[in-house]
gemmi code that builds the backbone of each chain (N, CA, C; Angstrom):
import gemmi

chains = {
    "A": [
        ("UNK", (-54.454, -17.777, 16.542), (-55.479, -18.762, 16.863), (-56.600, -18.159, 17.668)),
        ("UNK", (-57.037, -17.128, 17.360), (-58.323, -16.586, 18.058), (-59.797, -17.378, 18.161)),
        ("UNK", (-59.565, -18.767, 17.847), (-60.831, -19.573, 18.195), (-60.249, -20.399, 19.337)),
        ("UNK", (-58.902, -20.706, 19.468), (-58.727, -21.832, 20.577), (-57.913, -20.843, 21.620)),
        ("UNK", (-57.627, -20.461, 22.622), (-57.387, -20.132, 23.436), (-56.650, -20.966, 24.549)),
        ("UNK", (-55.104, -20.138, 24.794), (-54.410, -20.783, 26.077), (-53.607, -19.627, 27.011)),
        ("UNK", (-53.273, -20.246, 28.461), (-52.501, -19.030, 28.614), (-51.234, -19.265, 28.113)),
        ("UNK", (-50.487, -17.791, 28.217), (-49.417, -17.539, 27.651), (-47.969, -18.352, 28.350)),
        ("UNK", (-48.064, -18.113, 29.224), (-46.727, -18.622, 30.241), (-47.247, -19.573, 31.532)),
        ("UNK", (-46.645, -20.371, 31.886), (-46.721, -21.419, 32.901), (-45.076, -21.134, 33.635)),
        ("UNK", (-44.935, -21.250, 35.009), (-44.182, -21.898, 35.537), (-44.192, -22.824, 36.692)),
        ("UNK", (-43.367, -23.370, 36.558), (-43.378, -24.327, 37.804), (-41.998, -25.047, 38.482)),
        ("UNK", (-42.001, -25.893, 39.695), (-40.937, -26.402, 39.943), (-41.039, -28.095, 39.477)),
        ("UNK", (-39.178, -28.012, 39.058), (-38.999, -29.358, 38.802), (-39.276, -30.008, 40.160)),
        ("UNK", (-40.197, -31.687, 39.250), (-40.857, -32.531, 40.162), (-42.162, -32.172, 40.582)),
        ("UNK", (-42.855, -31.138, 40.348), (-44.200, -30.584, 40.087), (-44.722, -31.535, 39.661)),
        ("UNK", (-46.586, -31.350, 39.261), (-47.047, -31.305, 38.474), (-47.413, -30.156, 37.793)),
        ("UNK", (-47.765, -30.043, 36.280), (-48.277, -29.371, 35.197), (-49.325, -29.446, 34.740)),
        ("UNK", (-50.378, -27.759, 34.790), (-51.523, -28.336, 33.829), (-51.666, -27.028, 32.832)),
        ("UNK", (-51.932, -27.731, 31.812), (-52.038, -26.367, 30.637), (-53.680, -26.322, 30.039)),
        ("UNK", (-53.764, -25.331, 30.156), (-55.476, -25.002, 29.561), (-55.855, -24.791, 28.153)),
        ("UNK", (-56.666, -24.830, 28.073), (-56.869, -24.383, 26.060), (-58.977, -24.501, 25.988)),
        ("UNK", (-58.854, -23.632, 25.467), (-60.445, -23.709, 25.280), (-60.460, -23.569, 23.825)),
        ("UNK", (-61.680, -23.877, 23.641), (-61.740, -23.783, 22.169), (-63.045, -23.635, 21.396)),
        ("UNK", (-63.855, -23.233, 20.560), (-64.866, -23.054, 20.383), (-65.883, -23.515, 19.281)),
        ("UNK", (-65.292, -24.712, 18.547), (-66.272, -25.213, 18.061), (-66.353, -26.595, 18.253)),
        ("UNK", (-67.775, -26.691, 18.132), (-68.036, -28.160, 18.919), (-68.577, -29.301, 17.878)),
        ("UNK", (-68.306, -29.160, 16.820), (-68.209, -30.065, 15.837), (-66.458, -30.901, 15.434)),
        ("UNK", (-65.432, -30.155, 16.288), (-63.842, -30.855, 16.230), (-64.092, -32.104, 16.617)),
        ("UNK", (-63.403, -32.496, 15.501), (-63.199, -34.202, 16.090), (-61.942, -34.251, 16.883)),
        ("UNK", (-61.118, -33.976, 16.486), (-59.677, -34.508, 17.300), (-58.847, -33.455, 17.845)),
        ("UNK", (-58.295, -33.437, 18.883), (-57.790, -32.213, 19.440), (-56.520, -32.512, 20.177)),
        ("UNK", (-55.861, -31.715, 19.938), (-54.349, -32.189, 20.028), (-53.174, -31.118, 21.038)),
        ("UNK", (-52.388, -31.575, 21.053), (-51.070, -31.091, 21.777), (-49.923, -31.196, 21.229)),
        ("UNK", (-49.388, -30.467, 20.873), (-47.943, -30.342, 19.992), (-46.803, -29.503, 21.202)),
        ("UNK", (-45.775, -29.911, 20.925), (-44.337, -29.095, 21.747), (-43.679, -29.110, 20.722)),
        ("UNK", (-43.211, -27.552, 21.063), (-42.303, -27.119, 20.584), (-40.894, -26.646, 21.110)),
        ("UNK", (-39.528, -27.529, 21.114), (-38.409, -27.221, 21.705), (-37.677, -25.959, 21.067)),
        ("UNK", (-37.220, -25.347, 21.468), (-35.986, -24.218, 21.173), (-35.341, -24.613, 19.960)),
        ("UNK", (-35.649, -23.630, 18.612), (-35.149, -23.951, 17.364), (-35.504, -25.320, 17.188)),
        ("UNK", (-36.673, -25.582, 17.615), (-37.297, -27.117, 16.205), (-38.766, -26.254, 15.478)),
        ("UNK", (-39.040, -27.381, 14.811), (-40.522, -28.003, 14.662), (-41.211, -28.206, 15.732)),
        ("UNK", (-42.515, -28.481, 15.328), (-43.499, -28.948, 16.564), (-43.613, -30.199, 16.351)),
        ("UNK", (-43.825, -30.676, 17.453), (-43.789, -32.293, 17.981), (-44.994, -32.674, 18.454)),
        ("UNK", (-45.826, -33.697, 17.592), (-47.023, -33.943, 18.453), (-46.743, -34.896, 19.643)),
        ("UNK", (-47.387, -34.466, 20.705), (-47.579, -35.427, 21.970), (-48.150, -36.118, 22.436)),
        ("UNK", (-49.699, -35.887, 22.153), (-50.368, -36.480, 22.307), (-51.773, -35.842, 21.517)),
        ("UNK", (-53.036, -37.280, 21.250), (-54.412, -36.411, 20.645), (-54.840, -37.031, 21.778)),
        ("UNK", (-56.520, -36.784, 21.170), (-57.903, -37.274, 21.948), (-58.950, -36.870, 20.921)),
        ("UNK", (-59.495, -38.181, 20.759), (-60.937, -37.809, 19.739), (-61.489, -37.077, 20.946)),
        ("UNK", (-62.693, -36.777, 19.710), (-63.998, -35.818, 21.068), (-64.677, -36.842, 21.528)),
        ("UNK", (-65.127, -37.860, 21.599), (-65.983, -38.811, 22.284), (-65.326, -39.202, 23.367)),
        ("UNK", (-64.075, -38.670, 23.598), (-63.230, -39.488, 24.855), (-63.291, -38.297, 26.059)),
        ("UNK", (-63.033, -38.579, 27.087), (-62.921, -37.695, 28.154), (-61.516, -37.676, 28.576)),
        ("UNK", (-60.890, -38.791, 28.566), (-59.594, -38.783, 29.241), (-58.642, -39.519, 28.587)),
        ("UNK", (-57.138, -39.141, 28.135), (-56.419, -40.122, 27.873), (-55.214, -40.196, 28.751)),
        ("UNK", (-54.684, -41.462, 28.722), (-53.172, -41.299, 29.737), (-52.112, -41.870, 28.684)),
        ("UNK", (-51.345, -41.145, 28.892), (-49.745, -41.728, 28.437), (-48.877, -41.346, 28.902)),
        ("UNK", (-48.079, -42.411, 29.862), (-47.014, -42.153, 30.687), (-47.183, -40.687, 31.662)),
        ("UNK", (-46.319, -40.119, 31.464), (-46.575, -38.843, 32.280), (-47.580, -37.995, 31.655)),
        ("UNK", (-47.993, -38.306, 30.560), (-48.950, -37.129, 30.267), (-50.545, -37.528, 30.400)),
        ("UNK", (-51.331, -36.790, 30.590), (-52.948, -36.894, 30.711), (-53.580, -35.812, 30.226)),
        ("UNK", (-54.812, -36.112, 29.049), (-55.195, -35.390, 28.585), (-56.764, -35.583, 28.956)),
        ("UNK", (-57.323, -34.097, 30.121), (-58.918, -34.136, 29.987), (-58.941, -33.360, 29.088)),
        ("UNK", (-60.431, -33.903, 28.241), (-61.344, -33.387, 27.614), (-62.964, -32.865, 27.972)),
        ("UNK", (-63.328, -32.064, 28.237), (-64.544, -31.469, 28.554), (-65.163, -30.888, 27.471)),
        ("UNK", (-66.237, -31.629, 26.828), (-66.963, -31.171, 25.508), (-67.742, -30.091, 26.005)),
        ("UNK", (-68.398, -30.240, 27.115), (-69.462, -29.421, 27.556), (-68.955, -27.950, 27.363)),
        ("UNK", (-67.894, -28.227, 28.189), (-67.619, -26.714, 28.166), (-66.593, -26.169, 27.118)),
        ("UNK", (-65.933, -26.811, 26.326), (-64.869, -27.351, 25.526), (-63.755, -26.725, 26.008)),
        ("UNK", (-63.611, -27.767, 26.956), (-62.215, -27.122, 27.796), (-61.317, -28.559, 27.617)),
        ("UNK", (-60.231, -28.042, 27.096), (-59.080, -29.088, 27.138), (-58.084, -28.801, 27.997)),
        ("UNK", (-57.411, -30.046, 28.337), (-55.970, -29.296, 29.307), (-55.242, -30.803, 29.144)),
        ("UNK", (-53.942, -30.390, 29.617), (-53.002, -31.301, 29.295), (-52.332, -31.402, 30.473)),
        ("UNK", (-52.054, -32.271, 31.742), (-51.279, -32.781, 32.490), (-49.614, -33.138, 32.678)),
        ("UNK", (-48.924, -32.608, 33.184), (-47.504, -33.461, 33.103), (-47.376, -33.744, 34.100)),
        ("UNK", (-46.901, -34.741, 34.844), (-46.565, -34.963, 36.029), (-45.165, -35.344, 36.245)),
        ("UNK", (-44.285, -35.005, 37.495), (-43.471, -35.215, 37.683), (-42.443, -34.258, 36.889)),
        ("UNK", (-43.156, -33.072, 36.413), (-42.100, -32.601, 35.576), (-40.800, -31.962, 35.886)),
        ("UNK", (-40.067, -32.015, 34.210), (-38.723, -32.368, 34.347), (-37.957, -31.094, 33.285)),
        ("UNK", (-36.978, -30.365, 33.833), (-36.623, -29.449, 32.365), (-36.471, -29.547, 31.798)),
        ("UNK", (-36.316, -31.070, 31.271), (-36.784, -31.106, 29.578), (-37.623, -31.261, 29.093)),
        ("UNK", (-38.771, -30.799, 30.145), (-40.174, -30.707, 29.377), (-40.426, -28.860, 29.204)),
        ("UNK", (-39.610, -28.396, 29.674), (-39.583, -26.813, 29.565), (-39.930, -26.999, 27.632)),
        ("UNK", (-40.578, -26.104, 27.262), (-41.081, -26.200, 25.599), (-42.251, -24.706, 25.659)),
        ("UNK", (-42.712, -24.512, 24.648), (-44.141, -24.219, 24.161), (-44.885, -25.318, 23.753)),
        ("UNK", (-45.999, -25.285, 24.497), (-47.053, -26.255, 24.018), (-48.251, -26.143, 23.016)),
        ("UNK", (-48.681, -26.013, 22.467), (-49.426, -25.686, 21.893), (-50.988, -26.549, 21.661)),
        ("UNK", (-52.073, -26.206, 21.950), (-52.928, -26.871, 21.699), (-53.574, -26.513, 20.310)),
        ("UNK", (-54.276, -27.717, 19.730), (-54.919, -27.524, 18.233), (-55.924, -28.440, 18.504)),
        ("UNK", (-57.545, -27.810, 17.409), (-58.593, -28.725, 17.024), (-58.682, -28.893, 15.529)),
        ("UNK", (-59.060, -29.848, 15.684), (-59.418, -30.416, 13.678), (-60.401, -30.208, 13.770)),
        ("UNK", (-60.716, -29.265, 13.117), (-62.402, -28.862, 12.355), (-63.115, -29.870, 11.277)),
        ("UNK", (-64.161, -30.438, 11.700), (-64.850, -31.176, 10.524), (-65.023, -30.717, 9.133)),
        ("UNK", (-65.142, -31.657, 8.156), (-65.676, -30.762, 7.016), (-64.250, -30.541, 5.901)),
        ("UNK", (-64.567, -30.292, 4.937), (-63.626, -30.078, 3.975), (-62.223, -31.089, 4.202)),
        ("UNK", (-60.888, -30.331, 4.581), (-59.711, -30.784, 4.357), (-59.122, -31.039, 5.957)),
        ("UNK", (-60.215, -31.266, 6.722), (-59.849, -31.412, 8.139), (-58.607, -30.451, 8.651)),
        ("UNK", (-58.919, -28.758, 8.463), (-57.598, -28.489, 9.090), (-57.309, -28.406, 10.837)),
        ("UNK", (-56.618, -27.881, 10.844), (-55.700, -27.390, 12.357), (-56.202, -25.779, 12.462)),
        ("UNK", (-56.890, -25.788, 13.753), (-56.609, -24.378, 14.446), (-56.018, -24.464, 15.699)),
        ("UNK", (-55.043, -23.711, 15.677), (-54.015, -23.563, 16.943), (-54.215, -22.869, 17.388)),
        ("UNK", (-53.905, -22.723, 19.141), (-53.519, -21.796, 19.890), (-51.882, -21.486, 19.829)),
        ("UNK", (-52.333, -20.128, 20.374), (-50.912, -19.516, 20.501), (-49.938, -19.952, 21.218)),
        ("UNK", (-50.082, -20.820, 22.352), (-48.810, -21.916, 22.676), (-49.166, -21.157, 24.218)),
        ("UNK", (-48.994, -22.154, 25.068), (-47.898, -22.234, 26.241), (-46.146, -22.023, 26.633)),
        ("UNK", (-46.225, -21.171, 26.881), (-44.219, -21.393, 26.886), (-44.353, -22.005, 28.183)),
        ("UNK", (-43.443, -23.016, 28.965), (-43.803, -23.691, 30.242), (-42.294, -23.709, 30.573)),
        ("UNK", (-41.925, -22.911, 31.858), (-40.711, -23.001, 32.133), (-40.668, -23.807, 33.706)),
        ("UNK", (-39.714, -24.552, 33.621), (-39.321, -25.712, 34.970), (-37.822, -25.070, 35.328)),
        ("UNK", (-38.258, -25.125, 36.596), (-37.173, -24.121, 37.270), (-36.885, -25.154, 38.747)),
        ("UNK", (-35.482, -25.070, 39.054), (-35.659, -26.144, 40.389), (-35.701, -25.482, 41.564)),
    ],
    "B": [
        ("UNK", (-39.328, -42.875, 10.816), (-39.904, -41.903, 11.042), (-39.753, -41.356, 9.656)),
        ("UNK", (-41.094, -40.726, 10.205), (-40.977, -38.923, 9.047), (-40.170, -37.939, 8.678)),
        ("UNK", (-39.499, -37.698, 7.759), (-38.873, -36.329, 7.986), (-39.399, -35.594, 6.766)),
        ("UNK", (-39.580, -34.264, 7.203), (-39.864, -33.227, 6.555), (-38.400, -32.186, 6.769)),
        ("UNK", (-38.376, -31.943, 5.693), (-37.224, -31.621, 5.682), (-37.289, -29.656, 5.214)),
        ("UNK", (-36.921, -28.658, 5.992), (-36.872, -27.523, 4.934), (-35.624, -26.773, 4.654)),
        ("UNK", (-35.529, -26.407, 3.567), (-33.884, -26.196, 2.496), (-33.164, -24.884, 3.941)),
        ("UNK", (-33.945, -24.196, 4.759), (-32.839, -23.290, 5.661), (-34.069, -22.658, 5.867)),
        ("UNK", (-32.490, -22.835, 7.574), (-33.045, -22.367, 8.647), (-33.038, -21.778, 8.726)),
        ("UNK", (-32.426, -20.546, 8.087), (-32.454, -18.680, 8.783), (-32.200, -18.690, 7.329)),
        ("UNK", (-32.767, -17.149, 6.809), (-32.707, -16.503, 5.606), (-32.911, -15.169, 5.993)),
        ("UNK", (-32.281, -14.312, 5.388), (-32.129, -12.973, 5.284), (-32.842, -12.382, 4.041)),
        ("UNK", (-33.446, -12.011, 3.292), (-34.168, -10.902, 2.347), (-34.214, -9.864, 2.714)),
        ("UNK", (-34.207, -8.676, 1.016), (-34.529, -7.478, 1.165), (-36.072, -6.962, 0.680)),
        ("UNK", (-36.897, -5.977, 1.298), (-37.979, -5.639, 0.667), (-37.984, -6.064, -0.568)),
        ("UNK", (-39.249, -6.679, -1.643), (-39.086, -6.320, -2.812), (-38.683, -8.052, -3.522)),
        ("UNK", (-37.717, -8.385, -2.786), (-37.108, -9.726, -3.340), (-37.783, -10.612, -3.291)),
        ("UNK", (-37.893, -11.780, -4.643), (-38.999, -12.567, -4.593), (-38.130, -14.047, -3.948)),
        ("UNK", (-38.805, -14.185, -2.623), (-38.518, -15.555, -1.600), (-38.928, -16.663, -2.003)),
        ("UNK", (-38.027, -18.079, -2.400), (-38.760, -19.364, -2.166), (-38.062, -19.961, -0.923)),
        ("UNK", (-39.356, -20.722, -0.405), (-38.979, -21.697, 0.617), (-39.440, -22.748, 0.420)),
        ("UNK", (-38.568, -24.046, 0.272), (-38.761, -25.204, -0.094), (-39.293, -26.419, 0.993)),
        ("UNK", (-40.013, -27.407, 1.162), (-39.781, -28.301, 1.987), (-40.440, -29.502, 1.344)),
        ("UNK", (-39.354, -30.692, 2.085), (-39.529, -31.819, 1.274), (-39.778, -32.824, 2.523)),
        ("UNK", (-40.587, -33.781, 1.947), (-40.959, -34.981, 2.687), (-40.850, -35.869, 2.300)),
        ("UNK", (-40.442, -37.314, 2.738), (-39.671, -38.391, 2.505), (-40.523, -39.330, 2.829)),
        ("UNK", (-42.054, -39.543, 2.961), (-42.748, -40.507, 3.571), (-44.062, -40.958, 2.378)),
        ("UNK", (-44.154, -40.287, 1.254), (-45.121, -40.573, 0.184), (-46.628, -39.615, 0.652)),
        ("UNK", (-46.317, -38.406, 1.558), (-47.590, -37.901, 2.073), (-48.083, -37.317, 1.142)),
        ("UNK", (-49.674, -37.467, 1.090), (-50.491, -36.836, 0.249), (-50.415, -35.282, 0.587)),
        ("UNK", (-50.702, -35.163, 1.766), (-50.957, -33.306, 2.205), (-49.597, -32.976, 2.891)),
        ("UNK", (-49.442, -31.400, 2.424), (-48.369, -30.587, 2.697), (-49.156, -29.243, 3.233)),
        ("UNK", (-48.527, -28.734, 4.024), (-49.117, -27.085, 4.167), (-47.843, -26.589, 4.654)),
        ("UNK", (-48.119, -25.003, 4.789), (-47.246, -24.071, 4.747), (-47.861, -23.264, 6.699)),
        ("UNK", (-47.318, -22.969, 7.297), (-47.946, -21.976, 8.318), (-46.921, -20.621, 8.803)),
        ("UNK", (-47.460, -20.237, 9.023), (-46.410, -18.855, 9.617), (-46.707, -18.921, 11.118)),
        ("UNK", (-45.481, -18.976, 11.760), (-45.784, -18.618, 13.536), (-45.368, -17.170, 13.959)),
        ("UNK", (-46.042, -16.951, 14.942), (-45.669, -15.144, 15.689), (-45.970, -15.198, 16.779)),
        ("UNK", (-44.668, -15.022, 17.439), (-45.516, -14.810, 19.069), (-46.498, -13.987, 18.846)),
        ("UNK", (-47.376, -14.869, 20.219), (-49.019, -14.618, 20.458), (-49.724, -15.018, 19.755)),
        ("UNK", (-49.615, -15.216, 18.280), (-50.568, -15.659, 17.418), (-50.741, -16.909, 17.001)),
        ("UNK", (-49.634, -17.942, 18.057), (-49.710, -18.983, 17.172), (-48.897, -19.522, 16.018)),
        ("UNK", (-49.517, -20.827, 15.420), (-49.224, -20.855, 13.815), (-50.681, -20.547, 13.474)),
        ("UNK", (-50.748, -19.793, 12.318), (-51.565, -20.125, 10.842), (-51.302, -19.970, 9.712)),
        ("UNK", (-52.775, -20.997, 9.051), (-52.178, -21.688, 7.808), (-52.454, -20.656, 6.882)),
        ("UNK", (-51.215, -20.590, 5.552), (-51.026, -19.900, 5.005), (-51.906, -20.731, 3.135)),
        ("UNK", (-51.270, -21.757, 3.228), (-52.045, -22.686, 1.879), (-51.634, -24.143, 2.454)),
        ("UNK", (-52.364, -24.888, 1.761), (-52.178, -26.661, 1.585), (-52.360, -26.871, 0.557)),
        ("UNK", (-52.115, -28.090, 0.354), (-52.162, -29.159, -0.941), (-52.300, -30.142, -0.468)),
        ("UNK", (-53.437, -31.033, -1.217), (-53.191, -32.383, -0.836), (-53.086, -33.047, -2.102)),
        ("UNK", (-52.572, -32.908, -3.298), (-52.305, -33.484, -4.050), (-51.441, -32.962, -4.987)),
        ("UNK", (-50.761, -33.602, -5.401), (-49.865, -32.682, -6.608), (-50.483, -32.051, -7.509)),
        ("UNK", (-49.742, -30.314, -8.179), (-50.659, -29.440, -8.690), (-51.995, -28.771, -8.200)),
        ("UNK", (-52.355, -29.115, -6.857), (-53.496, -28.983, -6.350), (-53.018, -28.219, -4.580)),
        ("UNK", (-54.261, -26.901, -4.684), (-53.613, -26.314, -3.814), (-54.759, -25.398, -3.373)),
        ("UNK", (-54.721, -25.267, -2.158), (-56.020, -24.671, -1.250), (-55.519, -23.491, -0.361)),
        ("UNK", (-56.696, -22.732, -0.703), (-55.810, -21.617, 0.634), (-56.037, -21.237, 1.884)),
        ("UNK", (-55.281, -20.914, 2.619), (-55.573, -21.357, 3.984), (-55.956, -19.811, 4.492)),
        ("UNK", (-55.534, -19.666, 5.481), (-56.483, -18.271, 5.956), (-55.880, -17.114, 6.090)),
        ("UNK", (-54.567, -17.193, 5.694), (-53.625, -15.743, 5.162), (-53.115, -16.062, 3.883)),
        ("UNK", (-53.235, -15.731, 3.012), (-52.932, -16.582, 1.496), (-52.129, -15.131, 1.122)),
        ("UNK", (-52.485, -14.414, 1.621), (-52.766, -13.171, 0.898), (-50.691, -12.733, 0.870)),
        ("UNK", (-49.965, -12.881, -0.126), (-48.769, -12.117, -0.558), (-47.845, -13.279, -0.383)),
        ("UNK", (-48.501, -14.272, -0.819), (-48.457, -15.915, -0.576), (-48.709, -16.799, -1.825)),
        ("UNK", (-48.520, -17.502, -2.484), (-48.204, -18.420, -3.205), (-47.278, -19.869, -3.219)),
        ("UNK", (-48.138, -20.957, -3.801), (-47.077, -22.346, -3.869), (-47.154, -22.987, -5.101)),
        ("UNK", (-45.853, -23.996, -4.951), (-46.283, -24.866, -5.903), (-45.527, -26.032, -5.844)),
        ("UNK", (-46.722, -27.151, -6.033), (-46.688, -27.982, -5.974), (-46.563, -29.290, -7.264)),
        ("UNK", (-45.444, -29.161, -7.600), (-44.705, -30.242, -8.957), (-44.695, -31.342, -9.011)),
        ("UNK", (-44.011, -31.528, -7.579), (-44.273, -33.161, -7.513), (-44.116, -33.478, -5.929)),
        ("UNK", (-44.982, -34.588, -5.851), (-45.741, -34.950, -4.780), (-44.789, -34.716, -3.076)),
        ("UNK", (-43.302, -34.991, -3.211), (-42.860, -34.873, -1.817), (-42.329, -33.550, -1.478)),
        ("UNK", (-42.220, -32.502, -2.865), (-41.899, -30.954, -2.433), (-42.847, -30.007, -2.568)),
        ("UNK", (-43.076, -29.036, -1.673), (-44.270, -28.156, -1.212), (-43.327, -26.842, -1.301)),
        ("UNK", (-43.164, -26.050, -1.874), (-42.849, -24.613, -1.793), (-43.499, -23.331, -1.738)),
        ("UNK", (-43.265, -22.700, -0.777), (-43.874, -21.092, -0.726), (-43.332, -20.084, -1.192)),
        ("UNK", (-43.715, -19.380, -1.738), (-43.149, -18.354, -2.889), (-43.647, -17.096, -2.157)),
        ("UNK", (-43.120, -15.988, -1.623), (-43.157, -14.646, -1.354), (-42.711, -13.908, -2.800)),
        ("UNK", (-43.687, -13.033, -3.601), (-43.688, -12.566, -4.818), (-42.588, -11.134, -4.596)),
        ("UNK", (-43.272, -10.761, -3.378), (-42.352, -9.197, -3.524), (-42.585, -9.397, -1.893)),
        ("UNK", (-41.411, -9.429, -0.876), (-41.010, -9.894, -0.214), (-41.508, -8.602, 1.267)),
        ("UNK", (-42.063, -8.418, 1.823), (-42.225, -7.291, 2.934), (-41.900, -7.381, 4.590)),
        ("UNK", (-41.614, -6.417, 5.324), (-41.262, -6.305, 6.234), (-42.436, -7.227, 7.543)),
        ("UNK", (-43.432, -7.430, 7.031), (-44.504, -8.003, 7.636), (-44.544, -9.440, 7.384)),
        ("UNK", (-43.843, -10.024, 6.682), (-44.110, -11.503, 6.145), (-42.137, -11.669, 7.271)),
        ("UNK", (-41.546, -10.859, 7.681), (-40.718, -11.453, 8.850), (-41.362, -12.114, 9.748)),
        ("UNK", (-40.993, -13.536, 9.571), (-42.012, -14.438, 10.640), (-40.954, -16.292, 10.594)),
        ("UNK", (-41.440, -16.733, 11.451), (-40.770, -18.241, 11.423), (-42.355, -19.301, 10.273)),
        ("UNK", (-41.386, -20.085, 9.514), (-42.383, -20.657, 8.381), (-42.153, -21.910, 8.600)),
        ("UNK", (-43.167, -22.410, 9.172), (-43.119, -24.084, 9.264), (-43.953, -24.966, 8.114)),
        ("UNK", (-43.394, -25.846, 7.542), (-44.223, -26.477, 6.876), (-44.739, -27.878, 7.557)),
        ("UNK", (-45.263, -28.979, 6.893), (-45.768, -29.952, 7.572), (-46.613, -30.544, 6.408)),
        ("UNK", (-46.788, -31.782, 6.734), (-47.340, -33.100, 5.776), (-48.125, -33.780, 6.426)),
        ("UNK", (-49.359, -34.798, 6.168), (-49.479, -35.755, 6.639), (-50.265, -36.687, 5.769)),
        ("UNK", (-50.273, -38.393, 6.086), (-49.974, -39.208, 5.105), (-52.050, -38.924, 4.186)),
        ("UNK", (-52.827, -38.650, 4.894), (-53.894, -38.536, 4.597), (-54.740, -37.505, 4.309)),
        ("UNK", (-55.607, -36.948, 3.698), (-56.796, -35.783, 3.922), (-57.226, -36.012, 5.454)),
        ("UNK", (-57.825, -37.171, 5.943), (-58.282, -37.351, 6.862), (-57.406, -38.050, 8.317)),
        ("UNK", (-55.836, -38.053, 7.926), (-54.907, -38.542, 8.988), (-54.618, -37.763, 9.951)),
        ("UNK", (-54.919, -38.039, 11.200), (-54.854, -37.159, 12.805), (-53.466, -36.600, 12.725)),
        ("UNK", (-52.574, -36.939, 12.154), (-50.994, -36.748, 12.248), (-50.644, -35.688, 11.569)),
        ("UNK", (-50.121, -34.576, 11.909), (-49.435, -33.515, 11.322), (-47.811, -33.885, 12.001)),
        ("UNK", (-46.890, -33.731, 10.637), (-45.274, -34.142, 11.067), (-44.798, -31.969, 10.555)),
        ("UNK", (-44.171, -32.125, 11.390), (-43.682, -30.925, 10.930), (-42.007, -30.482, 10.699)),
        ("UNK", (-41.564, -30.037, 9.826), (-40.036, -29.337, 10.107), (-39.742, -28.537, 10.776)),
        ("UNK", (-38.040, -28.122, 10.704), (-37.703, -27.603, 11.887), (-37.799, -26.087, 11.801)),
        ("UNK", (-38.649, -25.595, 10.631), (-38.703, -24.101, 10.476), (-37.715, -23.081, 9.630)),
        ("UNK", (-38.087, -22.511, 9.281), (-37.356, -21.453, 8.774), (-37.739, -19.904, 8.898)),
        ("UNK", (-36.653, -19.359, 9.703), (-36.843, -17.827, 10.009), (-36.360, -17.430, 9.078)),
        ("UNK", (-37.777, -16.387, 8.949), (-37.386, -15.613, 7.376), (-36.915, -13.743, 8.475)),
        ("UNK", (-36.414, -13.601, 8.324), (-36.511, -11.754, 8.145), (-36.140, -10.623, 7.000)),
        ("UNK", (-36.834, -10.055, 6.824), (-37.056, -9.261, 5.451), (-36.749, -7.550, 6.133)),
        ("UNK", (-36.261, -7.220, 5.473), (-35.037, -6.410, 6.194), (-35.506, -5.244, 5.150)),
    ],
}
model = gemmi.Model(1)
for chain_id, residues in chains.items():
    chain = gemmi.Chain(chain_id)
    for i, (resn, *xyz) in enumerate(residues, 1):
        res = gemmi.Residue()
        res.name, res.seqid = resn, gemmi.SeqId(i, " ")
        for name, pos in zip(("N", "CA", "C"), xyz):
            atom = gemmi.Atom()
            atom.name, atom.element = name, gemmi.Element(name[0])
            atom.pos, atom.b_iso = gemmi.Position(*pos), 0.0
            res.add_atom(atom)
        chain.add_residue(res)
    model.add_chain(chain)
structure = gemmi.Structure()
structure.add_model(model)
structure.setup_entities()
């Protein structure tokens, strides 16, 4: 995913909060997303955010959006080791077949 | 819910051997794609389809092939099988061209030995 960008590793303590970064570089994406990935699955979406939005909340998670600078990040609060995962951020590119460009993931380890 | 389903989870190949990997979806989705993950790199997409017989290529196509018969199975075909295509292969569906939702399976590690 050399257009969206995250760091590689996070840690933190259980009962923390969490924030994961992702930049990304084109500014025509409509929808931009967050997927986890647990140990031997699939990826799991978690949450989106169109681009016209700045902020979304769901439950423990919060997603800013910064068009300006196209900086995304993803919030956990209160986290818990079973939120230990790779995260991965993705944008939908306008145009054609609306695909997915991903970043290379977050691995996020919760340690007590 | 969705399930996307793919035929196995771990596979073993030798150089040379021609690989299918199957995955099926149970929800009437128009689009299917194929991606390869690697640490550091992510997933990327290898081909899609969003319609049966109909098939687009995504941005590594290259020693890559699918096909698409009928509408809920998506298969990737490795022709002559290489030490470089060892990678985890996720597929994924979603109900629209234009639907925010990508569902994905639980992967299949290929290593080519």
């Amino acid at each position: 995913g050399e257009d969206v960008e995250q760091s590689l590793f996070l840690s933190v303590r259980e009962g923390d909060s969490s924030v994961i970064n992702c930049t990304y570089t084109d500014s025509s994406s409509t929808y931009l997303y967050w997927y986890k990935q647990e140990p031997g699955a699939g990826l799991q979406l978690l949450t989106y955010i169109f681009s016209n939005m700045d902020m979304k909340q769901d439950q423990r998670l919060t997603v800013l959006l910064n068009k300006k600078d196209k900086h995304l990040s993803l919030r956990i609060a209160d986290t818990q080791t079973g939120d230990s995962a790779i995260y991965f951020c993705a944008e939908r590119r306008s145009g054609g077949y609306n695909k997915l460009i991903f970043g290379a993931g977050t691995r996020l380890a919760v340690h007590p | 819910d969705v399930k996307v389903t793919q035929s196995s989870r771990y596979l073993v190949k030798r150089t040379g051997e021609k690989v299918f990997l199957e995955c099926v979806q149970d929800m009437d989705h128009e689009n299917m794609f194929w991606y390869r993950q690697d640490p550091g790199l992510g997933l990327r997409l290898i081909y899609f389809s969003y319609d049966v017989k109909m098939k687009e290529k995504g941005d590594i196509p290259e020693g890559y092939s699918v096909s698409r018969e009928k509408k809920e199975r998506f298969s990737l075909i490795l022709e002559s099988a290489s030490t470089n295509q060892t990678s985890m292969y996720l597929c994924a569906s979603s109900l629209r061209v234009r639907d925010e939702k990508l569902f994905f399976g639980s992967g299949t590690q290929l290593s080519v030995l």
